[in-house]
C-alpha positions, -999 to 999 in steps of 0.1 A, spaced: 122 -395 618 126 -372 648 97 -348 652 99 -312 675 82 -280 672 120 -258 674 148 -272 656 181 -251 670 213 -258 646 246 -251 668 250 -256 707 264 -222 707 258 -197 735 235 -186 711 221 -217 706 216 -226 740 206 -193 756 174 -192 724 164 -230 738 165 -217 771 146 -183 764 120 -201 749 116 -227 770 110 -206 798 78 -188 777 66 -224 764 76 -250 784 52 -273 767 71 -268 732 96 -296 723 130 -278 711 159 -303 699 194 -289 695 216 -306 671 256 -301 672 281 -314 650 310 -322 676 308 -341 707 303 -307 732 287 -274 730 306 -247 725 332 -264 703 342 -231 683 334 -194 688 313 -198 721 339 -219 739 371 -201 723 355 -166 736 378 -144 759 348 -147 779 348 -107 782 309 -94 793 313 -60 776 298 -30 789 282 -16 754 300 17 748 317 8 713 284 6 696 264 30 673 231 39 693 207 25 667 227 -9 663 214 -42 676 251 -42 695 243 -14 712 202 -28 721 215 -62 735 248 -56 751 239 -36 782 209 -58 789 228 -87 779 261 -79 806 232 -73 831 213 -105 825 243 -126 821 261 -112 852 229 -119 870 231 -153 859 268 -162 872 264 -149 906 228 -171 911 242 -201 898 277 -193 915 299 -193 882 337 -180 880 329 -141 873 362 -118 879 342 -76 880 375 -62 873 366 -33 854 382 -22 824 404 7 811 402 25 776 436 43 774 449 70 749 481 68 730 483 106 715 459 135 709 443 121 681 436 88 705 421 118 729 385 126 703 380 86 705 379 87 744 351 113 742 336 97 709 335 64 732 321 82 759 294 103 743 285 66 729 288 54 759 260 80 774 235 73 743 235 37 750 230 37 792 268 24 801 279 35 834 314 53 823 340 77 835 361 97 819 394 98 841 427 116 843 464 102 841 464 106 882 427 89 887 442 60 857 474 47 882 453 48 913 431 22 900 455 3 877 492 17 886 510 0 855 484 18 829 497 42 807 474 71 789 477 100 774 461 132 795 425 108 796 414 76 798 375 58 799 369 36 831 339 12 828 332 -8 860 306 -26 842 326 -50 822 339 -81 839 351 -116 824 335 -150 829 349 -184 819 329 -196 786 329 -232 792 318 -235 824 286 -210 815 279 -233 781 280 -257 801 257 -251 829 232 -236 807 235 -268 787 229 -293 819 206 -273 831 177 -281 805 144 -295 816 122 -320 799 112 -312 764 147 -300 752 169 -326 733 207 -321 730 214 -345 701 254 -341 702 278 -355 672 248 -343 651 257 -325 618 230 -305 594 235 -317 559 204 -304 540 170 -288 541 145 -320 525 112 -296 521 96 -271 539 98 -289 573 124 -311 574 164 -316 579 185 -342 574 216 -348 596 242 -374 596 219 -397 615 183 -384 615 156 -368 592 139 -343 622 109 -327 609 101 -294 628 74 -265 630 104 -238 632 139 -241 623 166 -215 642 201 -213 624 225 -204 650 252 -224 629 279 -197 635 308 -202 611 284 -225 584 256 -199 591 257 -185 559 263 -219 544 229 -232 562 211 -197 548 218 -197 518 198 -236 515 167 -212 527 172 -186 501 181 -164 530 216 -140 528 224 -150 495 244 -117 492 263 -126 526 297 -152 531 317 -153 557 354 -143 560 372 -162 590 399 -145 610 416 -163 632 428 -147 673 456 -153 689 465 -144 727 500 -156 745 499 -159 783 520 -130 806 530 -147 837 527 -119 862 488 -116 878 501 -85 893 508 -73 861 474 -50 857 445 -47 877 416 -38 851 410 -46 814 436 -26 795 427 -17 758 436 7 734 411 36 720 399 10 687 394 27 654 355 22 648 353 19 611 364 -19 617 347 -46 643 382 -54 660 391 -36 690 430 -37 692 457 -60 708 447 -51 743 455 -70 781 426 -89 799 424 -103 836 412 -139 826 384 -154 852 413 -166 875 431 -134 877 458 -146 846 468 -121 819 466 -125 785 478 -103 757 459 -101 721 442 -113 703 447 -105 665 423 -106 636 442 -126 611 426 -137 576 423 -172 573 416 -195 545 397 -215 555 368 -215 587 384 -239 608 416 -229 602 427 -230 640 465 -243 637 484 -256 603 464 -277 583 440 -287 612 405 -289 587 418 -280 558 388 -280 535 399 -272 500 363 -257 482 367 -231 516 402 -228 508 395 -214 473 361 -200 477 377 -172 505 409 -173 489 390 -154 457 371 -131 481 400 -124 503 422 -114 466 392 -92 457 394 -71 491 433 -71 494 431 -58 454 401 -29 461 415 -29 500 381 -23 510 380 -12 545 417 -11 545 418 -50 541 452 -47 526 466 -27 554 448 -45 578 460 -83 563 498 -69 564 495 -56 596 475 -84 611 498 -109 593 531 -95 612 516 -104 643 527 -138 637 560 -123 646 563 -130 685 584 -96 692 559 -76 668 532 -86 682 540 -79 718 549 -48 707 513 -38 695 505 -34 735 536 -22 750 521 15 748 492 3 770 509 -2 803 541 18 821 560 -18 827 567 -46 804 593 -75 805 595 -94 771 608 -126 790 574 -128 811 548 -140 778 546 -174 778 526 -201 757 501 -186 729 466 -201 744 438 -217 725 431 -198 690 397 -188 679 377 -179 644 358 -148 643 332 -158 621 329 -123 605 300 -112 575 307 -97 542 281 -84 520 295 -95 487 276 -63 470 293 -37 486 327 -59 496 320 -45 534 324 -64 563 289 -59 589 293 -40 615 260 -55 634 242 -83 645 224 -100 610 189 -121 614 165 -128 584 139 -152 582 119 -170 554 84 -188 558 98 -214 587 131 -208 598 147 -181 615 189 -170 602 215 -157 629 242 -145 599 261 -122 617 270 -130 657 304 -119 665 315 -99 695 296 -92 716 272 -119 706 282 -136 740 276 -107 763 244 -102 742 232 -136 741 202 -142 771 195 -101 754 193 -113 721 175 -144 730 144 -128 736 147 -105 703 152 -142 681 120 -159 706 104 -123 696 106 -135 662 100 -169 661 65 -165 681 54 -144 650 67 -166 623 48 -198 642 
C-alpha cells in the first residue's frame, strides 16, 4: 500500500499546476499523481492549441471569467522566468455583417466587466496591424492573448517537482475501496484527500463518490489542418462566436513558432477517445453517448442537431476551409497542408436539463475534491484555478 496526504488523478495541466499550488503552501505534505499513460498531458492538456486567452468571452459572474485573466497573467509570467516558447501576438475578433457588429460591443462590454485590456478598432486600424484581416466596419483587438506550446509547459512544470511529490506514470484509477483508499492497476494508495482532475473519465471517477451524478460527458472531437504561409496573418484571427454555445468558431492561430493553423471543429464523437477511426473504440462509451447524443439531435437542445450537421460537414476538406475564408482578405486553397494532431473536448451535460455547461464544474464530498467540467480555458486558467481547488481542499482537510 502506498500512503500520501493528496492523491491527484490525471497529470493534466490541471493536475500538475494543483500539485504544484499546493506544494508551494505545504511543502511538508506528500502529494502523489497518478496517470494512466506513460506522459503527462497525454489528452486534452497536451492536444491544447496552447492559446493563453485574454477572458473577454465570459459571463462576469462565471468561474471562466474569475480565473482566466489571472490565469493568462500568471501563466505568461511563468514562460518568460523559466524561458519557455511564448509567441505575444495578439489576437483579432473580426465581424462578418451587422448582426456580427452587437457581438463586437457585447464582447467588448464583457471584456470591460471582467478587466481585459481591449480595443475596439476600425477596418483602417484592423490592416495596419494584421493587413490580410477582413472585418466588417469594427473589429476587437486584444494584445493580451498570446500562444505557448503545451508540451513543453506540462512538461517543465512536471520536472520541476521537488521532494514530496510522486509522479506514478502508467498508473490507472480503477475504483474507490472505502473512504480513503484507491485502487489502481498496480497499487492500493490510501490518502487523506483525493483531487479528480481525471478530465474525460471525470465524471466516470465522480460518480464512484456520489458526486455529479446528474453530469456525463459528451466528447467532441477538433480538428486543425496546417496553412503553409507564416506570413499569412500576423495576430489571432477569429470570428465574432455565438455565446449561447462553449465553441468559438473555425478561426486562424499563430502557433508558438510562428505556423498557421486553421480550425478546429467541435465534432460529436462516440466515443471519448475517439481521436482517429477506431483508435479506442470502447463499445459500453459507444452506446452509452450514442443514446444521449440521439436524445439531443431528437429535442436539438441547444441547436445540437444544427450544430452535429454543420460540425459533421467539416469533415469535407473544401467546406471546412471555407468556414474561415470570410476571416482574412487573401486565401489560396492549395496552401493547407496536413490536418495536425486531433483533440477531445471533454464537454459536460446535465442530463436534467439536456444542456451542455457553460462553466467551470467542482463539487466535493467528505474527502475528495471533483473537477467535472475543465474545458477551454481551463489551461489559461489553470495556476488561477489552482489556488481556487488548494482553497478548497485546505477546508475539506
Amino acid at each position: 500500500m502506498i500512503k500520501t496526504d493528496i492523491l491527484i488523478i490525471g497529470a493534466s495541466i490541471m493536475g500538475l499546476s494543483i500539485a504544484r499550488e499546493l506544494h508551494h503552501r505545504h511543502p511538508e505534505l506528500i502529494i502523489t499523481l497518478i496517470e494512466k499513460e506513460d506522459s503527462p498531458g497525454r489528452h486534452a492538456s497536451g492536444r491544447n492549441s496552447g492559446i493563453l486567452h485574454a477572458g473577454f468571452y465570459y459571463t462576469p459572474d462565471s468561474l471562466k471569467a474569475k480565473f482566466t485573466v489571472e490565469g493568462n497573467r500568471l501563466l505568461t509570467a511563468y514562460c518568460l522566468q523559466h524561458n519557455l516558447s511564448i509567441n505575444r501576438c495578439g489576437k483579432v475578433v473580426v465581424a462578418k455583417d451587422e448582426e456580427d457588429l452587437k457581438g463586437i460591443y457585447a464582447l467588448k462590454n464583457r471584456g470591460d466587466k471582467n478587466g481585459v485590456e481591449l480595443q475596439i478598432i476600425d477596418e483602417q486600424e484592423l490592416s495596419q496591424i494584421d493587413p490580410n484581416a477582413k472585418t466588417y466596419c469594427k473589429a476587437i483587438h486584444s494584445p493580451a492573448t498570446s500562444v505557448v506550446n503545451p508540451k513543453e509547459v506540462l512538461n517543465h512544470i512536471a520536472t520541476g517537482f521537488k521532494k514530496n511529490i510522486n509522479l506514478l506514470l502508467n498508473e490507472k484509477f480503477i475504483k474507490r475501496e472505502g473512504l480513503h483508499s484507491a485502487v489502481t492497476n498496480k497499487n492500493t494508495i490510501h490518502y487523506r484527500h483525493l483531487i479528480n482532475c481525471a478530465g474525460l473519465y471525470a465524471d466516470k471517477i465522480g460518480h464512484q463518490y456520489g458526486v455529479g451524478k446528474h453530469y456525463t460527458l459528451i466528447p467532441f472531437k477538433g480538428l486543425y489542418i496546417e496553412y503553409k504561409d507564416s506570413n499569412f496573418i500576423q495576430k489571432h484571427i477569429y470570428p465574432v462566436p455565438n455565446l449561447k454555445n462553449p465553441f468559438l468558431g473555425v478561426h486562424f492561430t499563430k502557433m508558438v513558432d510562428g505556423r498557421v493553423k486553421m480550425g478546429p471543429t467541435a465534432i460529436p464523437v462516440f466515443w471519448r477517445e475517439n481521436y482517429e477511426g477506431l483508435s479506442n473504440f470502447h463499445p459500453g462509451e459507444f452506446f452509452e453517448i450514442l443514446r444521449y447524443e440521439a436524445k439531443l439531435f431528437l429535442m436539438n437542445s441547444f441547436n445540437f442537431r444544427d450544430l452535429a450537421f454543420a460540425e459533421m460537414k467539416k469533415h469535407y476538406r473544401k467546406y471546412f476551409i471555407k468556414q474561415a475564408a470570410h476571416l482574412v482578405k487573401n486565401l489560396e486553397e492549395d496552401k493547407f497542408g496536413n490536418y495536425l494532431t486531433p483533440g477531445i473536448r471533454a464537454q459536460l451535460l446535465d442530463t436534467r436539463t439536456m444542456k451542455l455547461e457553460m462553466d467551470f464544474v467542482v463539487e466535493q464530498e467528505e474527502t475528495s475534491t471533483h473537477i467535472l467540467n475543465a474545458v477551454s480555458p481551463a489551461f489559461t486558467s489553470s495556476f488561477s484555478f489552482s489556488k481556487f481547488i488548494a482553497d478548497k481542499v485546505e477546508k475539506a482537510m
